[in-house]
N, C-alpha and C positions, 0 to 999 in steps of 0.2 A: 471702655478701651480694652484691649486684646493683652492680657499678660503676657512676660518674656516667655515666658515655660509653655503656654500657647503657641504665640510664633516659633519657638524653636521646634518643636513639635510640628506644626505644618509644613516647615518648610522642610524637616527631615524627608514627610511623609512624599511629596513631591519630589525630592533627589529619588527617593527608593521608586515612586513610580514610573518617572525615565528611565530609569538604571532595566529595569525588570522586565516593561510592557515589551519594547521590541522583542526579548526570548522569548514570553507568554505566548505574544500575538503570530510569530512563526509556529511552535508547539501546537498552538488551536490549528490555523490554518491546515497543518499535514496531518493532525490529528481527524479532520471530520474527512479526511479522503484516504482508504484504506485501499485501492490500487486500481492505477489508472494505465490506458497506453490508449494505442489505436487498434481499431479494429472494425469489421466488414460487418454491415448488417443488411438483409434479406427486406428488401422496399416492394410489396405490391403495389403495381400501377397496372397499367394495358399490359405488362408483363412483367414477372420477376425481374429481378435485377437487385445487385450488392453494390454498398455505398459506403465511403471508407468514413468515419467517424472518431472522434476521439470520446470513449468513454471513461467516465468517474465512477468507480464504486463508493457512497459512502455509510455508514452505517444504517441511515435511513431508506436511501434509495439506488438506482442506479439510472445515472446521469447521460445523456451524450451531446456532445458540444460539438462547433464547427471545425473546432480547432485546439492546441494546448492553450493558447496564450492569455495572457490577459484580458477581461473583458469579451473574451468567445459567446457567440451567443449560446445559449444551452435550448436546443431541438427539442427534447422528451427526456422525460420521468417515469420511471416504473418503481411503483413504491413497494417495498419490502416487508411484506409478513410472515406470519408464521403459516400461512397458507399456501404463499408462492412453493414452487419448483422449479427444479432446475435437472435438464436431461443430459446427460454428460456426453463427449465425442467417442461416435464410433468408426469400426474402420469402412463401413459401408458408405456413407456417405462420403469420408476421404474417397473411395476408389474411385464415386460418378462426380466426384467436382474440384479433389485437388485440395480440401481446408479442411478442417476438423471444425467442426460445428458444437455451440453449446446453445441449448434454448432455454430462456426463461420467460417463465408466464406468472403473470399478474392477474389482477381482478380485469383489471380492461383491455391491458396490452400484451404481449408475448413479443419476445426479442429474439430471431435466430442471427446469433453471431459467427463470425466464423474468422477462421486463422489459419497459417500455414505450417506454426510450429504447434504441437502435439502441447512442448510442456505448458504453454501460454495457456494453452486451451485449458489445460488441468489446473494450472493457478487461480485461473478466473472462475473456473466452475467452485472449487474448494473456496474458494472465497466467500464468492456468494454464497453456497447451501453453510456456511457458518454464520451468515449475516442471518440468516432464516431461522435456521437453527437455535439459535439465542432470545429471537423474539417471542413475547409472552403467548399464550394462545389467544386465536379469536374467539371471542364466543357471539352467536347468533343471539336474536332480540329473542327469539323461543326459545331456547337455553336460559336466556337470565330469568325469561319468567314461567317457565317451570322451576327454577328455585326455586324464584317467590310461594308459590302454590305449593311447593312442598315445606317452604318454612311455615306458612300462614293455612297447614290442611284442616287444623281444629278450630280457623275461625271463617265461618261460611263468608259472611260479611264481607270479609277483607277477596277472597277466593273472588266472590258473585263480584266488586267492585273491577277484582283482577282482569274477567273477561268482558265486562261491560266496556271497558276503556282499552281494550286490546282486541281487534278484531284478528289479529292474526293467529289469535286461538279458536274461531269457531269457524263453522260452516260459512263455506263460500263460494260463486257460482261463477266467479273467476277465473283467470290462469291463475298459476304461480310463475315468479318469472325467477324465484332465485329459491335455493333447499332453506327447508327449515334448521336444517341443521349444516356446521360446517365441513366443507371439504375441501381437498388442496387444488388449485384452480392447473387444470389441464394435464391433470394425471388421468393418463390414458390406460386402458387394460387390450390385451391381448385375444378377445374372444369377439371381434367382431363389434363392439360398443365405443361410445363417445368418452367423452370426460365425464366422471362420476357427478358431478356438479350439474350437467347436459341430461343425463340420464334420469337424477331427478326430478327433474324438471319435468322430463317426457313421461314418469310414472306417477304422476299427479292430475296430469293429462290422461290419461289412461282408467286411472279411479273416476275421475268425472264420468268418464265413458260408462261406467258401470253402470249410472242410473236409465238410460235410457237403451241398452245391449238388451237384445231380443235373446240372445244364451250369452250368459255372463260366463260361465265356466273355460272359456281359452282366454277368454281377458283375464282369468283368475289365475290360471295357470301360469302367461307370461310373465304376470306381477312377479309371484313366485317363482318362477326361473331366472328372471331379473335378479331377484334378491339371493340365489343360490347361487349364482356365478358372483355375484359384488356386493360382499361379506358388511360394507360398509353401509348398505340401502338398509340391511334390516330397520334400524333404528328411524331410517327416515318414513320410511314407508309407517312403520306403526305408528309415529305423530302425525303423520298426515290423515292416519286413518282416524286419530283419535279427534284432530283438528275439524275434518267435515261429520264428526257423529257428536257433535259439542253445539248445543243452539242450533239445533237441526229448526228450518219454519215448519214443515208438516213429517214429521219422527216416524209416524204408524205408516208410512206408505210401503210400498214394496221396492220403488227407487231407494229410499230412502236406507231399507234394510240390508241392501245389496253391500254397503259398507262391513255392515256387523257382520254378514258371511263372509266376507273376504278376510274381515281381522280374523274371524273363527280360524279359516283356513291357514293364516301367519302364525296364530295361536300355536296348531297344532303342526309348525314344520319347525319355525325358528323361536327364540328365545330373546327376547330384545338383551341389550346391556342395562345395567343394572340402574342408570338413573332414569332409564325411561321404562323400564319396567315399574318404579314406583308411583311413576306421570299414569300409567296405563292402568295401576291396579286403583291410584287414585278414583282414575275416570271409571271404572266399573264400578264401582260403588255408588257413586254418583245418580245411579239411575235409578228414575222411578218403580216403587216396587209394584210388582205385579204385572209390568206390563212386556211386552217382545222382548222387548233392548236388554231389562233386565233378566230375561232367560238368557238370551245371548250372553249377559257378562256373566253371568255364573254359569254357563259351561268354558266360556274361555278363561277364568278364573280356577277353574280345575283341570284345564287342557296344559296350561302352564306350572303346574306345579308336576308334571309327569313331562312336559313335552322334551325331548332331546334331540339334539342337530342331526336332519331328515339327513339319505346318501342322497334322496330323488326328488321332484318335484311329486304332490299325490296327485294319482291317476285318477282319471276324470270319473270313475265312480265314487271312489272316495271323496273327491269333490263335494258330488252331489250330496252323497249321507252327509256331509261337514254342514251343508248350508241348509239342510232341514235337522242338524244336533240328531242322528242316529248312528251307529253303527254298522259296519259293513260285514255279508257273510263271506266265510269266506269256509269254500271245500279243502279238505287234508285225505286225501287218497290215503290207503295201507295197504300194507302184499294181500295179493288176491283182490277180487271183484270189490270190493268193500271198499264205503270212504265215507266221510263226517261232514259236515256243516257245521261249524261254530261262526260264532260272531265274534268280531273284533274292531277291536280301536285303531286311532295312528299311532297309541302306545304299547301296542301289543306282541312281547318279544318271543320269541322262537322258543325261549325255555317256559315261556306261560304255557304257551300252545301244546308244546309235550304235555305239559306237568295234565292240562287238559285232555287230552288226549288218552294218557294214561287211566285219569278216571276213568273215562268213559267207555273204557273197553277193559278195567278193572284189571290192571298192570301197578298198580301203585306198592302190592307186595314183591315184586317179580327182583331178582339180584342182577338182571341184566340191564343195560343201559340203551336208551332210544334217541334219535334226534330225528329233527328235521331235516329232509333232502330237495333239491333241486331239482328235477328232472323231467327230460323229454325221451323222444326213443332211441337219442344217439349218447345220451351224457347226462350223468350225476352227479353231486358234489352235497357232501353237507351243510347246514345252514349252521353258520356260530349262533350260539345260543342266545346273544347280546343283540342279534339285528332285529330290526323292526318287519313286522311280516309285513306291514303295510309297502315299505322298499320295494319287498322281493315283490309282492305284487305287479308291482309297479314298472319295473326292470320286466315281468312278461309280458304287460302291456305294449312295452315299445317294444318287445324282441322282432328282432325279423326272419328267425329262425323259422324254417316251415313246420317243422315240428311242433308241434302242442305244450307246452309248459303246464308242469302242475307240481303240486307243494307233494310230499310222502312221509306217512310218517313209519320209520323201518328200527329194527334193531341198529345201533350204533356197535356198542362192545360185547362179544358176545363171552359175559366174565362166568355162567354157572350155566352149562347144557344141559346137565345131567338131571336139575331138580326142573326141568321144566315138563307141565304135564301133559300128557299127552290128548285132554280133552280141551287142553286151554286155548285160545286165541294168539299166544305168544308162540304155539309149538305150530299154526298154521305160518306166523311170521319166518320160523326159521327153517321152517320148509320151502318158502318161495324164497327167501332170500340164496340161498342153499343150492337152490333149480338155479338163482340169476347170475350165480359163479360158476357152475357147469358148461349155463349157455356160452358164458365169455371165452371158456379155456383154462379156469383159474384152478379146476379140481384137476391132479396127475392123477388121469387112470386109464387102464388100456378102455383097446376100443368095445369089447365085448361087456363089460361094465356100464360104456356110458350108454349104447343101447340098451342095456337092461335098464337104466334108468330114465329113458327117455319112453320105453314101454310102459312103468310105474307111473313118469309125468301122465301118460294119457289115459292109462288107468284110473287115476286118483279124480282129472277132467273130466273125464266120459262117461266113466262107466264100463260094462264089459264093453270087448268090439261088438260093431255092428258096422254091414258095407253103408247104413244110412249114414251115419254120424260122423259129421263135417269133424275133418280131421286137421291140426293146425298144422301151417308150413311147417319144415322141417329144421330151418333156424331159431324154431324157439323149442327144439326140443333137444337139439344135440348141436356140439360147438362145429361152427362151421371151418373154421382151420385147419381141422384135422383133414378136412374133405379136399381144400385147396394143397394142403401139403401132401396126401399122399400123389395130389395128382402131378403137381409140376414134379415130384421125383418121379414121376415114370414117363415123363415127356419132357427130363433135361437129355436126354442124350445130345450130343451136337449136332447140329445139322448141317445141312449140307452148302457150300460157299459155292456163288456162281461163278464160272470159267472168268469173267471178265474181273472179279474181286480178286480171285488167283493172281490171274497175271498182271495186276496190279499191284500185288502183296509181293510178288517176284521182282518187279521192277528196282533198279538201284534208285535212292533218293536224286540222285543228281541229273537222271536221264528222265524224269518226269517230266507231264506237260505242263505250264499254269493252271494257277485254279478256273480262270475265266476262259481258257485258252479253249475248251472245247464242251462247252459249258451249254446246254440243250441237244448235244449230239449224244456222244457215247456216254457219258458218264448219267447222262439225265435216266440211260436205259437201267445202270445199275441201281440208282435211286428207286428208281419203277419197280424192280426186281426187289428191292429187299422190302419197301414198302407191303407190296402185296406177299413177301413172304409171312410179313409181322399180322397181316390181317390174316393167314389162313392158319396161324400157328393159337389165334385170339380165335378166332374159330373153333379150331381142335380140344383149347381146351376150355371152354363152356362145352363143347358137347360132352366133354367129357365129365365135367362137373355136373353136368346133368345126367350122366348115364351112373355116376356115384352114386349121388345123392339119391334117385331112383332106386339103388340095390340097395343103401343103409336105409332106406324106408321102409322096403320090401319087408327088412331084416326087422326094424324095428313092430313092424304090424305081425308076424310072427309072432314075436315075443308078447305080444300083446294078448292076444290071442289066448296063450299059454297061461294068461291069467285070469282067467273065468272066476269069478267066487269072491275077488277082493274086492276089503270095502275101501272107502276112500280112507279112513282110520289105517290099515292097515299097507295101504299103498303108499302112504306114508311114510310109514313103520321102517317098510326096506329099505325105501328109498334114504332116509335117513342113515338107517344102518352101512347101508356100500359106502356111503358119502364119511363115516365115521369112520373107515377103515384109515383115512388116512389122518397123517398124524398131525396134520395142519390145520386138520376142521376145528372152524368156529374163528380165527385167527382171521385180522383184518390184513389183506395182502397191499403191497405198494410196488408196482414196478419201479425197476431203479438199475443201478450200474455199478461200480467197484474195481477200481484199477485191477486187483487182483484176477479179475473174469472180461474176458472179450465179450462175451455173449451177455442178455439181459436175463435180470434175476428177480425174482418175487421177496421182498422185504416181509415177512409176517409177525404183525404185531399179535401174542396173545394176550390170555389173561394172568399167566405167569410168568412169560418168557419169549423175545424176541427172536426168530430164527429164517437162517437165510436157504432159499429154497431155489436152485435152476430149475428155469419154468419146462414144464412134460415132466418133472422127477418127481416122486413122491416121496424121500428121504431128503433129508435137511441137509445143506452141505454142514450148516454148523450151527449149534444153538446156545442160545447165555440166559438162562434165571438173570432173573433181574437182581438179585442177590448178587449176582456176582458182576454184574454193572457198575462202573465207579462214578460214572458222569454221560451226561448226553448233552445235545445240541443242535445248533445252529451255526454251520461255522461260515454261510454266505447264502446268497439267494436259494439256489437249488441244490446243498450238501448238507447231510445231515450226519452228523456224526456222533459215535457211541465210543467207550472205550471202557473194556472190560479187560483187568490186570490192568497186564504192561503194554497190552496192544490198542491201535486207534484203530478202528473202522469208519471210512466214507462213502457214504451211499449219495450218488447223486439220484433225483427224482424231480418230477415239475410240483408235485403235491407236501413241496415244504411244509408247508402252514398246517394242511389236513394230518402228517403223518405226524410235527410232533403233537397235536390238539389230542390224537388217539392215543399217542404216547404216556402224554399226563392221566387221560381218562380210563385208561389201563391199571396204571402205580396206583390209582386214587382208590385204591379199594385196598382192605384186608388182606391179607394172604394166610391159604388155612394151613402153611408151615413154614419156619423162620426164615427169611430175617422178616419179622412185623413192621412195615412201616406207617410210622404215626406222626403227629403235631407234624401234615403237611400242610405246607404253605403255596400260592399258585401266582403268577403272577400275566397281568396280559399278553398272551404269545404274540409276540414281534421278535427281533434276536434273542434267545433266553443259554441258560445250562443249566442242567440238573446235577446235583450231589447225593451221591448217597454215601455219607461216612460207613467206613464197614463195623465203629465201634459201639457208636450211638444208633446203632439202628434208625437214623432218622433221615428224611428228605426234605431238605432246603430248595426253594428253587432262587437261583440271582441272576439278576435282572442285569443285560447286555444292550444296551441300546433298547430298551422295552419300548415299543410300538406306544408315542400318547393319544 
């Protein structure tokens, strides 16, 4: 029998459960629906068409019913993960349909909703992307067991059992119909591609294709541009690689190896993330020694411990060296006829290549500074010492420029002229360099100079004159500007206005005819007339330019002449000399601009001191020791600014980035009288400022939005 103190006890428990359950049971109820209304969704049939629904957000899913009430049928489910997305309203769509639209996609389904009020639209979307938001991550079935194979790598046993009982770790002659890895379902990119999830699918599709491709290399190349546009494939693409090269049934074939050249080639552009980098370095190990597969993982094995994120796809020669493990040659042109061959990797940076370079032409003593340039016969630019040459390569490959691209390797700063000697290979560099700022217009000097120097240029090429000795055009000997500017000033005078322009310039505004009013008659004659006036005045002055150019030849092969005896040593000698008179030589110029000047100005960076020069002048408007510099910079895209004392100077220019890279590599040197500056520091050029305390003698540089 039931004690009193039993029954009193149950029966309490029973009043509290009536009392409670109705608030409990309302509380759950609004509890599992986090926000509901009506709303329009997007039904294919034989045609679009929007269907008015009542949907349920609730933590789990989202709902839609026939209706609010009771006992509504519920239509469809789209269940909620950490996968889904959600693409919020824009006003594009309001303009072609009158709603603002939100879409969310699932694993199966996708929902375009749509509404008339804006904030509805934003409530529902913030709703959702927090239901998403909160959910734990998915992980794939190849996720959870790559853990395993990284917790159990010391015990084969457990490994070998791992892929026995998992075929989705090896080789397969199947589709793939879903990624190994996960991705958010219907996140679209903007470069012309599907859903990342779609994509790879279709690049799994595409490795199969490898084995039987008659030229594998544009299937290689796609993969890889696949995976440079969509940051997120890397990862996928290398388990898939590693999946079909795992229980290969015949391994030594040449289908077979078409895998391990492709990974070679991922090896050496991209860098997977770091838990499948462990999956990957697993699996090279893994392999038999002595045999292909295991060459193949020990060069990708060390392609990876150097590789860093490519600018380009590699070009189809690099390819090729990739999937026979050699190296690529590659040429580096230097002033004058001369250029090198060295070999190179897809790790091979610009500052390697000098420092090579250097040897090789035995500059490794020299106190001046070199880099790598860009160049064709219209434009140069220096290479950062950080890029990969294999890039630039590559970037000429696709150029479409008609011009020829080639690598150079030239003087960069020119910090010590005076110790260079004059049988060295460094004193022929600053002799062409020297010529290819004359040819531009960069040296102010009259014109009797620059033919003296452009008779020395054919001296030092030729030899004495001789009427045999093919002589070069005359834009590579003397700047062609000078020739264009003497002549449009002797052919500005005005010219002369035809009668019918007259008496249309006389005319009052108001007693004009329309524009269409007599439109093929009279006025079509004035068109005719001034047309063919501009064609015989483009006439006049080519022949004219032609009758110059013919005299400063003339002039030039005189002076030529007049130098019977010299050697190429010596033709040098002067030539250097005239070029030294000015007080600018050796100084890296920058066209640029300055509220202070209407006209355009030469910036010159030397190796003691920055000075501003109006181009045709050969005196410096103004110059500043770096000593007496307090700060430099970046103060926006194209201004670069200096400030010495109390004053600011801004130079606009398009060669931001080049001008202050020369800037640092200028300071970065000794100076052989005070102020000495030391313990410099450099930091990646993107926005920077320099300091130079006047106390401490020293140069700090801090870092302004620095470029990561």
């Amino acid at each position: 029998q039931p004690q009193k103190w039993q029954l009193w006890w149950l029966c309490a428990a029973f009043n509290a459960y009536a009392i409670i359950w109705p608030y409990f049971y309302k509380s759950q109820k609004y509890a599992f629906c986090l926000f509901k209304g009506w709303l329009l969704r997007e039904v294919r049939g034989n045609w679009i068409k929007q269907r008015r629904y009542w949907f349920v957000l609730t933590q789990d899913s989202l709902d839609y019913y026939t209706g609010p009430e009771k006992g509504a049928r519920r239509l469809g489910t789209l269940v909620l993960t950490n996968l889904c997305s959600v693409i919020w309203p824009d006003k594009q769509t309001y303009k072609e349909t009158g709603y603002w639209s939100i879409t969310v996609y699932g694993r199966k389904h996708c929902y375009r909703l749509y509404t008339k009020h804006f904030n509805e639209a934003v409530h529902w979307a913030c709703a959702i992307q927090k239901i998403i938001d909160s959910k734990s991550p998915v992980e794939t079935p190849t996720q959870l067991l790559i853990r395993d194979i990284e917790e159990n790598k010391f015990n084969p046993e457990v490994v070998e059992h791992i892929y026995q009982h998992n075929p989705i770790l090896k080789y397969t002659q199947g589709p793939l119909y879903a990624p190994l890895l996960p991705f958010p379902y219907g996140s679209l990119d903007g470069k012309g591609y599907g859903s990342v999830r779609e994509e790879a699918v279709k690049l799994f599709n595409c490795l199969q294709q490898l084995e039987s491709a008659r030229e594998p290399v544009p299937i290689i190349q796609g993969v890889l541009q696949t995976c440079l546009d969509l940051r997120p494939l890397r990862d996928e693409v290398y388990c898939q690689l590693v999946k079909q090269t795992s229980y290969t049934p015949s391994p030594n074939t040449a289908a077979h190896l078409r895998y391990w050249q492709l990974l070679t080639c991922m090896s050496c552009t991209f860098l997977p993330g770091p838990i499948v980098l462990k999956y990957l370095r697993f699996h090279l190990k893994s392999q038999s020694p002595e045999s292909e597969m295991d060459n193949y993982a020990s060069f990708i094995s060390e392609a990876l411990e150097k590789t860093k994120c490519r600018e380009c796809v590699p070009s189809w020669e690099e390819i090729q060296m990739l999937m026979n493990r050699q190296e690529m040659l590659c040429t580096v042109h230097y002033p004058g006829p001369g250029s090198c061959q060295l070999y190179i990797s897809s790790h091979t940076t610009a500052n390697e290549v000098v420092r090579r370079m250097q040897e090789k032409l035995g500059l490794q003593e020299s106190k001046n500074t070199f880099a790598l340039y860009e160049q064709n016969a219209l434009w140069e630019q220096p290479v950062t010492g950080s890029a990969l040459v294999a890039d630039i390569l590559t970037r000429f490959e696709k150029s479409e420029s008609k011009s020829q691209w080639k690598l150079c390797f030239k003087l960069y700063c020119l910090l010590d002229a005076d110790s260079i000697s004059v049988d060295s290979i460094e004193y022929l560099f600053l002799f062409e360099q020297c010529h290819e700022m004359v040819v531009r217009g960069q040296l102010p000097a009259c014109e009797e100079d620059l033919q003296a120097l452009a008779a020395l240029r054919l001296q030092s090429l030729m030899g004495d004159f001789s009427t045999h000795a093919p002589c070069p055009p005359l834009d590579e000997l003397f700047p062609g500007h000078m020739l264009e500017t003497r002549v449009l000033m002797s052919i500005s005078a005005p010219q002369d206005v035809p009668p019918c322009q007259v008496a249309a310039q006389g005319c009052p505004t108001t007693q004009r005819f329309h524009t269409g009013l007599l439109a093929g008659t009279l006025w079509s004659h004035t068109a005719t007339a001034v047309h063919k006036q501009k064609v015989e005045q483009d006439m006049r002055l080519r022949t004219r330019l032609k009758e110059e150019a013919a005299a400063v030849m003339t002039s030039i092969l005189e002076r030529w002449k007049g130098l019977a005896g010299y050697s190429r040593r010596d033709s040098m000698a002067a030539y250097l000399t005239i070029a030294r008179q000015w007080s600018g030589f050796g100084c890296t110029l920058y066209e640029s601009s300055t509220g202070s000047f209407s006209q355009k100005l030469w910036l010159g960076v030397a190796a003691t001191s920055v000075s501003l020069y109006k181009q045709g002048e050969s005196e410096a408007l103004e110059s500043f020791p770096y000593g007496q510099i307090c700060s430099y910079g970046v103060s926006d895209s194209n201004t670069f600014k200096i400030t010495a004392g109390d004053r600011d100077l801004l130079f606009e220019t398009t060669k931001i980035k080049i001008l202050g890279k020369t800037f640092l590599r200028n300071i970065d040197v000794p100076f052989s009288s005070p102020p000495q500056i030391k313990n410099k520091s450099c930091l990646s050029l993107g926005r920077f400022a320099c300091i130079f305390p006047h106390t401490t003698q020293k140069l700090s540089v801090i870092s302004l939005e620095a470029q990561k």
